[in-house]
MINU-424879 format. One record per residue: residue number from 1; residue in one letter; chain; x, y, z of N, C-alpha, C in turn. Coordinates in pm, 1 decimal, always signed. Atoms other than C-alpha are relative to their C-alpha. Layout:
N
(rec NUM a A (X Y Z) (X Y Z) (X Y Z))
...
//
This chain:
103
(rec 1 x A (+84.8 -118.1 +0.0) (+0.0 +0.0 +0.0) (+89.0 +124.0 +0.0))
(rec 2 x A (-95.5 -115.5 +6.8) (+130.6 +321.0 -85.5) (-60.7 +115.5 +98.4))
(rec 3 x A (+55.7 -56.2 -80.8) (+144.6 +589.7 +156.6) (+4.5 +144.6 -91.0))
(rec 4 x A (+62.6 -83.4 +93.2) (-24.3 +925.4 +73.5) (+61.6 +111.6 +113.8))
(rec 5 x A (-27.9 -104.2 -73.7) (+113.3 +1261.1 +231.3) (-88.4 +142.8 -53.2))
(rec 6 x A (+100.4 -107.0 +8.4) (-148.7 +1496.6 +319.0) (+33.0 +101.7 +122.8))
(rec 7 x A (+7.1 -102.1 -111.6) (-145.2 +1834.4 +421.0) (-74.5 +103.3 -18.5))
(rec 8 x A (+159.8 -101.1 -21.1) (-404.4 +2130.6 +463.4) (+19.4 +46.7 -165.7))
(rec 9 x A (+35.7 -56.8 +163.7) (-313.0 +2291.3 +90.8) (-44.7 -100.1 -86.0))
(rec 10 x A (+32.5 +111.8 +25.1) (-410.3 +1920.3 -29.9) (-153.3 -85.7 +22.4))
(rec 11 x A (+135.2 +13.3 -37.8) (-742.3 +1949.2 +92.4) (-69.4 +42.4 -28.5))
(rec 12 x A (+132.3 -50.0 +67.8) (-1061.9 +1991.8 -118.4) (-109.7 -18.9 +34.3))
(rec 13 x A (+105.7 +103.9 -61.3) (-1374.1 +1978.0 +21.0) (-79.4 +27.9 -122.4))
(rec 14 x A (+136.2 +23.8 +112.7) (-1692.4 +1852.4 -189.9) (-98.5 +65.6 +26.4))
(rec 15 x A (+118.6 -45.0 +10.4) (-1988.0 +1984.4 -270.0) (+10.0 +128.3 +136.7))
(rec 16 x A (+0.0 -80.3 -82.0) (-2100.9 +2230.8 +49.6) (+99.9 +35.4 +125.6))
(rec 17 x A (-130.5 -15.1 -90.8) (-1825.6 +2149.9 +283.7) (+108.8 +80.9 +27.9))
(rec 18 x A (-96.2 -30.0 -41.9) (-1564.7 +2337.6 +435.9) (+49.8 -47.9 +73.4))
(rec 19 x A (-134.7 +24.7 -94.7) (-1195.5 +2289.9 +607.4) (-5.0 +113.6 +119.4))
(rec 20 x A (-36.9 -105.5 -63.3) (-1187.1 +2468.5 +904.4) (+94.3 -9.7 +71.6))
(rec 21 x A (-85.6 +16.0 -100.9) (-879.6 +2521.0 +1141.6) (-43.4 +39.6 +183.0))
(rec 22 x A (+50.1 -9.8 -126.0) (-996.2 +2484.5 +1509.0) (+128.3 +123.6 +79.1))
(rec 23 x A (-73.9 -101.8 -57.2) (-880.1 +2781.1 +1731.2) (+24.6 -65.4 +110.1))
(rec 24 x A (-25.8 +131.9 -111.7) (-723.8 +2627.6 +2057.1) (-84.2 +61.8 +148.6))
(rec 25 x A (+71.5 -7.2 -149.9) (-898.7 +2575.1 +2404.1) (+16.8 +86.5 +92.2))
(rec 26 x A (-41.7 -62.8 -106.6) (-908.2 +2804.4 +2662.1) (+147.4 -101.7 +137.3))
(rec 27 x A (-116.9 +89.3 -105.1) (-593.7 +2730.4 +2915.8) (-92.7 -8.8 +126.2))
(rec 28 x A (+84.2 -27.8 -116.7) (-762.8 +2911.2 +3177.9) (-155.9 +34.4 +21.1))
(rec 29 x A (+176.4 -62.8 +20.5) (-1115.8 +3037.0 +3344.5) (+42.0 +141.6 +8.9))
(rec 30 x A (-10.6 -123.6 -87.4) (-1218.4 +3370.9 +3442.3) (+88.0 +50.6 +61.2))
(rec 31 x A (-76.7 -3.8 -155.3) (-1101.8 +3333.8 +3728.5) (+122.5 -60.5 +54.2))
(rec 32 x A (-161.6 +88.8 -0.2) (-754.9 +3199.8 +3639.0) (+63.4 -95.8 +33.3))
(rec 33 x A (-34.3 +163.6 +20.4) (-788.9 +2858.3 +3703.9) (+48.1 -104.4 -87.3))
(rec 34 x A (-5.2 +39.0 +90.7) (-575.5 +2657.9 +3538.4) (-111.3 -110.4 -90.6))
(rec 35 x A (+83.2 +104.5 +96.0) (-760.5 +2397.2 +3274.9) (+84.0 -133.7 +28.6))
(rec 36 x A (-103.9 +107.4 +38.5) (-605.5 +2033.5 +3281.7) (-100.3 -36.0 -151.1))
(rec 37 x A (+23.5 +39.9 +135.0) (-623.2 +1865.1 +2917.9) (-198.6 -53.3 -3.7))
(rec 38 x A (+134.3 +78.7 +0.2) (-957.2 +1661.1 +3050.6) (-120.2 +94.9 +38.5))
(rec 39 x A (+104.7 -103.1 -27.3) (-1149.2 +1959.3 +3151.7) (-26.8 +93.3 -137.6))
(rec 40 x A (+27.9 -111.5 +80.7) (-1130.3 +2159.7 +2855.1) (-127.9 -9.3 -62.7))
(rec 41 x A (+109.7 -1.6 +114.4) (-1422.7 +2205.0 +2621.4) (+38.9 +17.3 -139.8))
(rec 42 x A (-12.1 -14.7 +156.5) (-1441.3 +2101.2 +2258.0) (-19.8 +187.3 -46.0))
(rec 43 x A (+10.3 -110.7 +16.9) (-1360.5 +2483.1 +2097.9) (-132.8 -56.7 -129.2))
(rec 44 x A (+125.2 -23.5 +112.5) (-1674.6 +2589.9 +1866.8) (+69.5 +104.0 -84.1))
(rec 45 x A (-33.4 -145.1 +124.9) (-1464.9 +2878.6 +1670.0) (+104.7 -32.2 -39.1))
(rec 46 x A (-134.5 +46.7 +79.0) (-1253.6 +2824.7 +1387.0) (-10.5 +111.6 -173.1))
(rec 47 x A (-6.2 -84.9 +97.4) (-1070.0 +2992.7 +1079.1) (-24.5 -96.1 -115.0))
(rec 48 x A (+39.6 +74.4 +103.3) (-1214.8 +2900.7 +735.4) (+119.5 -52.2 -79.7))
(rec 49 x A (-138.7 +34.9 +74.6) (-890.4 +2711.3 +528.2) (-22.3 -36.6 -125.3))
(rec 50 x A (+23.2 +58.1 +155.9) (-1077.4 +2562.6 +220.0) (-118.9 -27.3 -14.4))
(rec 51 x A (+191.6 -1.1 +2.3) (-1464.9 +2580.7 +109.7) (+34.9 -77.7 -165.9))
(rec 52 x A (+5.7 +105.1 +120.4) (-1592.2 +2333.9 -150.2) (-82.2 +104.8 -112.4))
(rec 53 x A (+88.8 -128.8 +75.7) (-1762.3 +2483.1 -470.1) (-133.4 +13.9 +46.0))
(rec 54 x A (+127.6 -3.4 -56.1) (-2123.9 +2449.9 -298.7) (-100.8 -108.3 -70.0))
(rec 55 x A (+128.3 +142.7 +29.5) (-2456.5 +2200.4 -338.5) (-47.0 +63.1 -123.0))
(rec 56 x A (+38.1 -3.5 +144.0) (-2576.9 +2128.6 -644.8) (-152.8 -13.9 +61.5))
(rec 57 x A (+187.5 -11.3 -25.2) (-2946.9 +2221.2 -708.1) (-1.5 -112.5 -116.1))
(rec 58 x A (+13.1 +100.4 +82.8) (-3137.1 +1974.0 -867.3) (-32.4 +33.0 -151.2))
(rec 59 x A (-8.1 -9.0 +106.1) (-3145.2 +2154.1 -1186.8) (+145.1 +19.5 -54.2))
(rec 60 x A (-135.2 +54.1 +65.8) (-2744.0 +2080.0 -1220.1) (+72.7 +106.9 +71.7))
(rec 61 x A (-131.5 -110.8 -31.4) (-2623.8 +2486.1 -1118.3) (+42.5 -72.3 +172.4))
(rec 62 x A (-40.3 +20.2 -134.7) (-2453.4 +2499.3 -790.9) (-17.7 +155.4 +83.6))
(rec 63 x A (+25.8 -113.9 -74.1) (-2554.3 +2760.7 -487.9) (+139.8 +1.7 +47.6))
(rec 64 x A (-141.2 -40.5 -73.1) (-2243.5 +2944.7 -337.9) (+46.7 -55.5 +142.7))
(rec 65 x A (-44.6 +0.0 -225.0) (-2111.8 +2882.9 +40.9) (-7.9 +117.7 -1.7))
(rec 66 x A (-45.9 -128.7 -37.2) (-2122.3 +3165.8 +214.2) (+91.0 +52.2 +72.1))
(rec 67 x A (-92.1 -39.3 -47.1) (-1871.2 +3175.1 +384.1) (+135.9 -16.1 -102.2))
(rec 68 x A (-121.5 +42.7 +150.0) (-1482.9 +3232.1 +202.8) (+87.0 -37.7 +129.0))
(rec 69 x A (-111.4 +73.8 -64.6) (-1151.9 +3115.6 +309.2) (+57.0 +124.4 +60.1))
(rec 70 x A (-81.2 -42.3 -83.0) (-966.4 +3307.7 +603.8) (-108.1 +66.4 +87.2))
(rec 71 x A (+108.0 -37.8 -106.1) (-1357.2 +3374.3 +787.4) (-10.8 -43.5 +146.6))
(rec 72 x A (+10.4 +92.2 -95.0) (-1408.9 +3284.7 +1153.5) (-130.9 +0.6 -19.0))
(rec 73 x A (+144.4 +27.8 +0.4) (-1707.9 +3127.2 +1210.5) (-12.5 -111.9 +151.0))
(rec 74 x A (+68.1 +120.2 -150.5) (-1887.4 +2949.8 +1517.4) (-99.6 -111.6 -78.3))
(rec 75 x A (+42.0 +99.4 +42.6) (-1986.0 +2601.5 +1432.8) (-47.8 -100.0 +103.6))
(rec 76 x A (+92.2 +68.6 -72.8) (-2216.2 +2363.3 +1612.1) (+104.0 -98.5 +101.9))
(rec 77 x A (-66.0 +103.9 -91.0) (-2051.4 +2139.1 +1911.6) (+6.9 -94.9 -50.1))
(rec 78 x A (-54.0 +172.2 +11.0) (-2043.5 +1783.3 +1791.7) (+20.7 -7.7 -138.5))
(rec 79 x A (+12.3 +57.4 +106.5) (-2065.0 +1846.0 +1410.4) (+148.2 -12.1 -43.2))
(rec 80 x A (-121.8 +52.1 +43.3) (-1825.0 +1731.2 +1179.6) (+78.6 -101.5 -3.1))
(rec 81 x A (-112.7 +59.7 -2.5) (-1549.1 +1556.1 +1136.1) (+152.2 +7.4 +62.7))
(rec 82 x A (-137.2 -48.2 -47.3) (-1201.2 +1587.2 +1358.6) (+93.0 -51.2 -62.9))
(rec 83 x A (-140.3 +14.3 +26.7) (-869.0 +1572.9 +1193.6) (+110.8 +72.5 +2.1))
(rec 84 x A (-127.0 -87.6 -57.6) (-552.3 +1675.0 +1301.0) (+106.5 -46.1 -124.8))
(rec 85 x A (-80.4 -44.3 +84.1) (-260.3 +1777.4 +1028.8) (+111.9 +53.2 +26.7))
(rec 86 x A (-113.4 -61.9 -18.9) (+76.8 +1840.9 +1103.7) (+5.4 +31.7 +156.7))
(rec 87 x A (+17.5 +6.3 -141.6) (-27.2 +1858.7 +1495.4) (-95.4 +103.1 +57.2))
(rec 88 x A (+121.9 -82.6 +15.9) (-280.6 +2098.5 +1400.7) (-146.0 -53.0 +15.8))
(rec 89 x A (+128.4 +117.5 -2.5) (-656.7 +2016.5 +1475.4) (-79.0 +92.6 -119.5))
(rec 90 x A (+134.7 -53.2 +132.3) (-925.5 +2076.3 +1200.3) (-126.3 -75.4 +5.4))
(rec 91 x A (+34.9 +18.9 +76.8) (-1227.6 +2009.0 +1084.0) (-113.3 +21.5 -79.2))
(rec 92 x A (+66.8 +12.7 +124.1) (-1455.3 +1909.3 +816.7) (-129.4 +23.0 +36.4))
(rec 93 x A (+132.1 -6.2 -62.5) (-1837.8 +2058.0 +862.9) (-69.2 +3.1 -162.7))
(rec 94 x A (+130.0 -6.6 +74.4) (-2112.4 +2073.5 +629.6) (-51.8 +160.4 -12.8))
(rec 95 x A (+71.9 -112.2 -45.3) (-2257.9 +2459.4 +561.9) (-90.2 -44.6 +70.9))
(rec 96 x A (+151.2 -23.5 -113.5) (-2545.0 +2400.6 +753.9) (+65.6 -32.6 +150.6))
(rec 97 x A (-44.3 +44.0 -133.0) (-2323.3 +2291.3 +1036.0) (+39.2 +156.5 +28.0))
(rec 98 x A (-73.7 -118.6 -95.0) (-2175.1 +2662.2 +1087.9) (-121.1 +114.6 +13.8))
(rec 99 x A (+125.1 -88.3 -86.6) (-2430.2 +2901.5 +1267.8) (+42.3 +121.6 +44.1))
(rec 100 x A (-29.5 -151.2 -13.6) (-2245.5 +3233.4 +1250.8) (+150.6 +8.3 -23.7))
(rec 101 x A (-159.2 -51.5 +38.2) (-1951.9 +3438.9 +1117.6) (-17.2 +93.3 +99.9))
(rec 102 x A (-60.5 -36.8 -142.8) (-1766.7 +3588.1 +1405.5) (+90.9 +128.4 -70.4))
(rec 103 x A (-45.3 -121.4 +68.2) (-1647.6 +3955.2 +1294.7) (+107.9 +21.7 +102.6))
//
């Protein structure tokens, strides 16, 4: 089996999908408590890295994404897909999975 070397510029997503790069976990709280690894919370905000060309309507065109590449956006807690790249975490959502661009 041949091995395949993948890295984020190597990544296309299909149809409505975007790549996103996860922003990292809070260390601390408020109130400057540290975090250990098992307390943290999955982050919800990430920068856009690669949007697919968008869903095909069923008369063949394709609707846009709306979001472009280098957007933050807040994306739903569990959706997606996780993959980590180079020791980087990412990932893969669905438009309908992201629920606001973050200005």
């Amino acid at each position: 089996m041949a091995a395949i070397n993948i890295n984020v510029s190597t990544v296309k997503p299909l149809g409505d999908r975007v790549f996103v790069k996860v922003n990292a976990s809070e260390e601390k709280t408020a109130g400057g408590i540290l975090l250990p690894e098992t307390a943290k919370e999955k982050p919800q905000i990430g920068e856009i890295v690669a949007v697919g060309p968008g869903k095909r309507n069923d008369d063949g065109s394709r609707s846009e994404v709306e979001v472009k590449v280098g957007d933050q956006v807040l994306y739903s807690k569990y959706a997606g897909t996780d993959i980590k790249l180079g020791g980087e975490d990412y990932v893969l959502l669905s438009e309908k999975d992201i629920l606001a661009a973050v200005a």
